[in-house]
N, C-alpha and C positions, 0 to 999 in steps of 0.2 A: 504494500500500500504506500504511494510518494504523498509527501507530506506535502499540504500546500504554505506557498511560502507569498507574504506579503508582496504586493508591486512597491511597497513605500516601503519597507526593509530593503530591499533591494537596491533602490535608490538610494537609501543610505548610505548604505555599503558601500555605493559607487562616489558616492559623494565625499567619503572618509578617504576610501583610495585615494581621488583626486587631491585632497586637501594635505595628504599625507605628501602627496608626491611634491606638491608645490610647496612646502614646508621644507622638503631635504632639501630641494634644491635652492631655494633660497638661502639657508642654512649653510650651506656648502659653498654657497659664489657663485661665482663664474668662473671659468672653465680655465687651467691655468696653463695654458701651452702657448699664449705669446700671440693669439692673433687678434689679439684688440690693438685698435688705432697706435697707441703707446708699444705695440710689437712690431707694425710696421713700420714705423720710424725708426725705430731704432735699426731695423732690418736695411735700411735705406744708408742709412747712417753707419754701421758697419761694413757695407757692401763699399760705400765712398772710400772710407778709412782704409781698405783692404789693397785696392787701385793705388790711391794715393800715395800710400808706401814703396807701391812698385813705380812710380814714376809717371803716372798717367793723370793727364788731367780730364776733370769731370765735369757732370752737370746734372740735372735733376730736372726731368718733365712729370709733373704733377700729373695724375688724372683724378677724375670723380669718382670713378668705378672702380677699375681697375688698379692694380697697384703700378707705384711710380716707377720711373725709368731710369735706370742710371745709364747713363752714354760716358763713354771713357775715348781720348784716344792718348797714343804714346807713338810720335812717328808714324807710320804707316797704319800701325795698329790701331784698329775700333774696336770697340764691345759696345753690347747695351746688353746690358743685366738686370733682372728684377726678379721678385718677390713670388716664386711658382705656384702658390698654396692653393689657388683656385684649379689647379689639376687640367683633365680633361678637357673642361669646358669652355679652358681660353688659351689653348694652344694654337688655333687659325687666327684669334687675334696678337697673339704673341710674335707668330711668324713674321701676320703683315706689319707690325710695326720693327719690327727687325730686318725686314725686306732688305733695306739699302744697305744691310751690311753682313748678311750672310746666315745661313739657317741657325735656327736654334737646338740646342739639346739643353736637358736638363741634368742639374747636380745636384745628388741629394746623398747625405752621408758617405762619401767618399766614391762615389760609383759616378757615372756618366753614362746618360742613358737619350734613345731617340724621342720618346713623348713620357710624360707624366710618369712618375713608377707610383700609382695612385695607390693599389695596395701598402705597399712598404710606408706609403707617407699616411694613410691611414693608421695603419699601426702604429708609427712612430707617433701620433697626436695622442693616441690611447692610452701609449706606454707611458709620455710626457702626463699626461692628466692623472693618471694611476698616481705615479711616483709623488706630485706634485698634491693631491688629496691625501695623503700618508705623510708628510712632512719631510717626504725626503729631496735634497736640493736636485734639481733635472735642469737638463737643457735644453730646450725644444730644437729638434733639428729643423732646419728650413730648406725646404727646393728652392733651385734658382734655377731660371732663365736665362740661358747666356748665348749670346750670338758673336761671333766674330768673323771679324773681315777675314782674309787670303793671308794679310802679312803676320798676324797675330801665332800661325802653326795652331794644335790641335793642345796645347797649354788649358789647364783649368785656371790658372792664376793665383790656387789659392782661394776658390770659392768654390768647391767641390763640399764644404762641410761648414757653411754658416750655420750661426745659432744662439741663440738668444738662454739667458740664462732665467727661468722664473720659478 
């Protein structure tokens, strides 16, 4: 014989989940692996410093949406490098703004790779937020975007393993 069970307990119950859930997470923060506004910057800002020391000068085009650009050159050599986090889904914008100076590949924890390595950087955002709700100090790794001209050779520069400490 099944028991009948209230519509308004039921709702309760769905009502407590809910309320439960928005309590953890509130409780908890926000998510601590670097990609708020204050991880981009800094991402920009390490990427400049990076060049810089290698003797290249820089510049910085802002966008709205997307993440900024850093344009480098050194003699012959161009790059434009930026901030790969959006994966997948903005690698034909990526390209065409890199156009005029040679395809892009991506670096992410010491690998170089043809488009996005979207799983590996999912994980790594997991592992960072794991480590990072336990109190243990992480470093969110970061994709980059890197393009370079013909003169530059097949060099990562030294940006094969950015990353933000949070």
């Amino acid at each position: 014989m099944r028991l009948a069970v209230s519509d308004r307990v039921v709702l309760a119950g769905f009502a407590a989940l809910a309320l439960g859930s928005i309590g953890l997470k509130a409780w908890a923060g926000p998510a601590r692996d670097g990609a708020g506004e204050q991880g981009r910057d800094a991402v920009v800002n390490e990427l400049v410093t990076a060049l810089s020391s290698q003797g290249f000068s820089t510049s910085v085009r802002p966008l709205r949406i997307q993440s900024p650009i850093v344009f480098a050159r050194r003699g012959a050599c161009r790059l434009s490098v930026r901030d790969a986090r959006g994966g997948k889904a903005t690698v034909i914008q990526y390209a065409r703004a890199a156009a005029g100076i040679g395809p892009v590949r991506y670096l992410y924890k010491g690998g170089s790779y043809d488009s996005p390595p979207s799983l590996r950087i999912r994980w790594g955002r997991l592992e960072t937020e794991l480590l990072g709700r336990i109190g243990g100090a992480s470093r969110a790794h970061i994709p980059v975007a890197l393009a370079t001209s013909p003169a530059c050779g097949s060099t990562d520069f030294g940006l094969s393993d950015v990353g933000l400490t949070v």
